[in-house]
N, C-alpha and C positions, 0 to 999 in steps of 0.2 A: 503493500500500500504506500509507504514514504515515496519509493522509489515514480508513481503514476501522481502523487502529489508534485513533488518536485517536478515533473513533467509538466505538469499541468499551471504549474508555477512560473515555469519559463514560456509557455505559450502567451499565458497574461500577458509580461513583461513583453514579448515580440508584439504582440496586439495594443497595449499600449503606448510604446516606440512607433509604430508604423500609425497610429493615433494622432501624436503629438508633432511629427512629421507634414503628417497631411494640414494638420492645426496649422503649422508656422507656415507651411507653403502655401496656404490660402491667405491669411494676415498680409504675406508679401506677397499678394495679388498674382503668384506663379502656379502656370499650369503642371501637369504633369509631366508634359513633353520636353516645355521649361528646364525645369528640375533636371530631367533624364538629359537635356543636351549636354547641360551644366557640368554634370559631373561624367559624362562620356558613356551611358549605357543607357538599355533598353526601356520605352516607356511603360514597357510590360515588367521591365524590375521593380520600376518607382511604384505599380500597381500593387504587386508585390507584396514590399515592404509596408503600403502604408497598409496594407489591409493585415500585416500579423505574416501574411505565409510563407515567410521566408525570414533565416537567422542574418539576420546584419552584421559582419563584422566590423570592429572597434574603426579598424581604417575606413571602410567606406560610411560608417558611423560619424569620424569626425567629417568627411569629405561633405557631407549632408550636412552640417552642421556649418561648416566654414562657406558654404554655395549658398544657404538661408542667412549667412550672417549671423550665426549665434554662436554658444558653446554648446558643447555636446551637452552636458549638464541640464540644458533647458528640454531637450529630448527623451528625456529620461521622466519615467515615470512619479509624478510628486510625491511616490512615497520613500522616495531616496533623496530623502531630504536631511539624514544623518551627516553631520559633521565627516565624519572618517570616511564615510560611502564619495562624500564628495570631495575630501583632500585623493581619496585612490583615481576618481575623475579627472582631476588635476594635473596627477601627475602620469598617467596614462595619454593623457591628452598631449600633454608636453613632451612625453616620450616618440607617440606617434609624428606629431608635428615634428621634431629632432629627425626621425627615419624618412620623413618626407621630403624633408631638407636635404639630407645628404643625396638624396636619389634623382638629384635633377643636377 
């Protein structure tokens, strides 16, 4: 049972992510197609993600994040509104931007 809870836990989380996505990219008056030129993929990805059915990794996480003009932080579901949840944000953020950096 823990192990379909936990499952079930990370679906929310992917469904609320692909939520808050579609939130900021409507606020900044951007389409779907928008978004998907933005960041160099499919407007059947951007579908995708805002609806939950697909896992986003951190990288194209921040890249979605950096193409809306915000931080990943605001992405993220408001119940990760923990101090320490959001200094690992931070510094995962900074990490990833650092590896984006050297990669160009």
């Amino acid at each position: 049972m823990p192990k379909i809870r936990r499952r079930v836990q990370k679906e929310v989380v992917y469904l609320l992510v692909g939520s808050n996505i579609a939130k900021v990219r409507k606020k900044k008056d951007l389409s779907q197609g928008d978004l998907a030129e933005k960041l160099g993929v499919k407007l059947g990805d951007i579908e995708n993600i805002e609806l939950g059915g697909v896992r986003v990794s951190l990288i194209l996480l921040y890249k979605i994040a950096q193409a809306l003009n915000i931080s990943v932080y605001e992405l993220l579901p408001e119940t990760a509104t923990d101090k320490l949840f959001q200094d690992g944000i931070d510094f995962i953020q900074e990490a990833i931007s650092k590896r984006l950096g050297s990669m160009k």
